[in-house]
N, C-alpha and C positions, 0 to 999 in steps of 0.2 A: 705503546700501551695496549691490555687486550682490549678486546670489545666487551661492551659493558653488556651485564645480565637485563633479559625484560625486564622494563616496571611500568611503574601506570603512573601518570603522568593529570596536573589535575591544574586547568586553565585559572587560572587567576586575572589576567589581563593588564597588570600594572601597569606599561608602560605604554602598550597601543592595541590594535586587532591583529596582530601579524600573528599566524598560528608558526609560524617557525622562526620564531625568536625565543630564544631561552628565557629571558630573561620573563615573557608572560604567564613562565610556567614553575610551578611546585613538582618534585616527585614523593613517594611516599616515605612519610616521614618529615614532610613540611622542608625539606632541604631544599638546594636550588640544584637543577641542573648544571651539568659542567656545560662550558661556555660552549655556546650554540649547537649545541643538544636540544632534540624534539623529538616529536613522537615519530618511531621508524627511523631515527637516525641517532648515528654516533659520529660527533666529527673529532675522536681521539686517534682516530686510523690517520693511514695517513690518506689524505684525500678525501678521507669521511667513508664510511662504510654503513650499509642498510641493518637496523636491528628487526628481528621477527618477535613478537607476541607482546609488544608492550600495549597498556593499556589508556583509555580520554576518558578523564572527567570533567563534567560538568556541574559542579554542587554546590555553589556559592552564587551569592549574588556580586557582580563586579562592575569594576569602572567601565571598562572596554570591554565589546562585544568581541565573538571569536569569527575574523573573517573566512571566507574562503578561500582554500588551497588544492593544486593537485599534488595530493601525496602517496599517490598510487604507485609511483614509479621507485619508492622509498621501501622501508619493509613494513610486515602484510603484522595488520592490527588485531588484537585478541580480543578488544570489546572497547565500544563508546558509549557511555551512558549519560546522560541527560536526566538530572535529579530536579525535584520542584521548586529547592532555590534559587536556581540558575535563571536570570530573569533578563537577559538579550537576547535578541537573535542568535543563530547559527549560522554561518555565512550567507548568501545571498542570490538573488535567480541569479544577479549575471557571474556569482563566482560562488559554486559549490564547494562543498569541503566533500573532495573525490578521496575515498581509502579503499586498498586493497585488503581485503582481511583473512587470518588463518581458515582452515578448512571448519573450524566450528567455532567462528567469531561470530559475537551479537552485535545487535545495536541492540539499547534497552532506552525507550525513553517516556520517561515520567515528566514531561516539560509544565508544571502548571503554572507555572510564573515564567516558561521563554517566550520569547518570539518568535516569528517564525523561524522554521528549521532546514536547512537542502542540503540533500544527502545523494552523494551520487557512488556507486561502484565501478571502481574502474579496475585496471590488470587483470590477469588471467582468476580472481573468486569474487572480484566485487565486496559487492555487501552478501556477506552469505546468510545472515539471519536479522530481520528488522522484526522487533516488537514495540509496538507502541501501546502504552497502558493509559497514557493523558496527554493530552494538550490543553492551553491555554482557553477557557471559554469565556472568559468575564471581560468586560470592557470590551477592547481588542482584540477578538479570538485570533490564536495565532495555525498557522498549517505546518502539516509534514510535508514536502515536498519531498520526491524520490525518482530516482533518475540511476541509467547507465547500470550495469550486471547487477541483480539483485536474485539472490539464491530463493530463501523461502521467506515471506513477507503476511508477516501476522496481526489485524488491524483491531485492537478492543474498545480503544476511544482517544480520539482524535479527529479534526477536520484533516483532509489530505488529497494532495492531488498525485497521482501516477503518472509522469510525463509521457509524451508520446514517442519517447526514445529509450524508454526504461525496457528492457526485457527480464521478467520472472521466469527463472528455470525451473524451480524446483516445485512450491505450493503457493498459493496464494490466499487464504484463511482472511474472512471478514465476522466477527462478532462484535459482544458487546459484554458489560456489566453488569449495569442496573437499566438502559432503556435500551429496550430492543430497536427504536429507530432511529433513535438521539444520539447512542454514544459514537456512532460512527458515521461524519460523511464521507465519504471519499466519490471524486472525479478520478474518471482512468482515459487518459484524453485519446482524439485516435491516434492510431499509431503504435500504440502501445502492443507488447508484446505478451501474452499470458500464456502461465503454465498447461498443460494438460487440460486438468481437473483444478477448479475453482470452489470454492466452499463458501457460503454466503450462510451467516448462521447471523444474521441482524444488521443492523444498519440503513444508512440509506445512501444506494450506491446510482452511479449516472457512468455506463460502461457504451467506449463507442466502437467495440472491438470485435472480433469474430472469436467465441468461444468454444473449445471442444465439447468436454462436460461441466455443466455448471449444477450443482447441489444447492438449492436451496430451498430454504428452512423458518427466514423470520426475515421481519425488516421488507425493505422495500429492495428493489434491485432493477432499474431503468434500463432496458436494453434503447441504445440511441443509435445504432448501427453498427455490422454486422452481425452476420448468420449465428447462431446455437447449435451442434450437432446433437448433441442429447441435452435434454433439462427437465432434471429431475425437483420437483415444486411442492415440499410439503409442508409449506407455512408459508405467512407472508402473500406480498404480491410483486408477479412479476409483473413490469410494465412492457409491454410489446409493443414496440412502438416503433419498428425496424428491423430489417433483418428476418432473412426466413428462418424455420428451424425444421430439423431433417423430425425430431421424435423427442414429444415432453409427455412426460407423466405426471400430472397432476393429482394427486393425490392429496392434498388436502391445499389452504390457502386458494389464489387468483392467477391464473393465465387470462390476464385485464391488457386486450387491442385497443381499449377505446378510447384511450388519449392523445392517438394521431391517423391521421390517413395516410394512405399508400398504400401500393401493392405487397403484400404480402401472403406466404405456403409456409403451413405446416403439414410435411405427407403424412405423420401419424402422430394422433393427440389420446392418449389414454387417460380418461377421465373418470374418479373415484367419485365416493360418495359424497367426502366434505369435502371435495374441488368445485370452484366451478372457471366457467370459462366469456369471456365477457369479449361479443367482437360486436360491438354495441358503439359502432362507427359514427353512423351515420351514411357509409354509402357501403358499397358493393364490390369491396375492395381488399378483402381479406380469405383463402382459399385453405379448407384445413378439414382434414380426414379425422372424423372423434369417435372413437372407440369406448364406447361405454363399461362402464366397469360395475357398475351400479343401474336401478332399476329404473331409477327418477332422475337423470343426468341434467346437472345446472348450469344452463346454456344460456347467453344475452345472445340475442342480433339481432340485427338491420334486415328490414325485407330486403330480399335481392343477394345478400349474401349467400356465397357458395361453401356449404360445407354437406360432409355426410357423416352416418352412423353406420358402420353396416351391421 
């Protein structure tokens, strides 16, 4: 027999959580899979052979939750989406549902009625595109979890943690909808590997990582450890609470030290009008070069702390 054309493939769960079992699954059309056929796979070859771009959904409410599987090593997925009626979990910490997906595969996930979600990229593209628009917040709030090759990861509202094994290659985008610090928590635990260039346009983020350039613009954004090499601040507040940084421009919002102790540098801090700058410690223990940009520059400190203006 040939190999069967892509299709998209739409969980049901009738008879248990096994994500490679036919029999869990609808294709479009409401038809049933030919027998033990799943997503990435045709077993009409002989030996079974890997299918490329078929698609997962998630849009009903079901008996059985969909567990975790590594199907990375099967063919590469064209899109998973996660619709609001879908109301179980997504497999589970100790068993991900790992896909390898085409070169401009999504995730899209609208989950307002799952439970939590773990999503890992595996094979040579990973997850090459995660967007998340909702998670669960009533009752049980449920999370995104994300883990293993992730391409460009775009966060507008959801709770979410970034594992400390996850690497972002491509972009990393944190906004929101309607609350600039609500729609979005996300933890990025250490470990974790981040893009270039970070973009923090809302939310309220707890990063314990060494970033190169970080943009941001609203929302809260927690430095918990490691260094900043540029941070560019015009909105919002950073919390510096770790971590030296080589050069931030604050230009409007908070470059706010004052919610931990420790030794920390920053060698140049260029400071605007509606910036200000807060090393409002308590001890003597923060060292930072500020570069006024403006006439009446808005400075908090601690006597004893070491900074200048030249």
């Amino acid at each position: 027999m040939a190999l069967r054309a892509a299709t998209t493939f739409f969980w049901r769960g009738t008879v248990d959580t096994v994500f490679t079992k036919h029999t869990n699954w609808v294709i479009t059309g409401g038809g049933a899979p030919d027998a033990d056929d799943y997503p990435g796979w045709d077993n009409s070859e002989g030996g079974g052979s890997n299918v490329n771009g078929d698609s997962i959904i998630y849009d009903l409410a079901v008996t059985n939750a969909c567990a975790g599987a590594d199907n990375s090593a099967k063919g590469m997925i064209a899109a998973l989406k996660v619709y609001p009626a879908y109301d179980k979990a997504l497999a589970s910490s100790g068993a991900y549902l790992i896909l390898n997906m085409t070169a401009a595969g999504e995730v899209i996930i609208q989950g307002t009625a799952a439970g939590d979600i773990f999503l890992k990229g595996g094979g040579a593209n990973g997850l090459k595109k995660v967007i998340s628009l909702d998670t669960k917040t009533t009752g049980t709030a449920s999370r995104l979890y994300l883990d293993g090759t992730l391409g460009t990861v775009e966060l507008f509202k959801c709770l979410s943690t970034i594992k400390a094994t996850a690497v972002i290659g491509t972009a990393l985008t944190i906004g929101y909808l309607t609350g600039k610090y609500t729609d979005v928590n996300l933890t990025i635990e250490v470990g974790a590997t981040l893009p270039a260039t970070v973009n923090a346009n809302g939310g309220t983020v707890v990063n314990s990582n060494a970033v190169t350039a970080l943009n941001h613009s609203e929302g809260t954004w927690t430095q918990a450890a490691g260094a900043v090499t540029t941070l560019r601040n015009e909105g919002g507040e950073f919390k510096w609470n770790a971590g030296n940084i080589t050069t931030a421009y604050i230009m409007d919002g908070s470059l706010n030290a004052s919610g931990a102790q420790g030794a920390r540098t920053c060698t140049d801090c260029y400071l605007y009008e509606a910036g200000e700058v807060n090393l409002n410690t308590g001890a003597a223990d923060v060292t930072i070069l500020i570069h006024s940009m403006c006439d009446e520059p808005n400075i908090l400190v601690t006597p004893g702390q070491i900074f200048g203006i030249p």
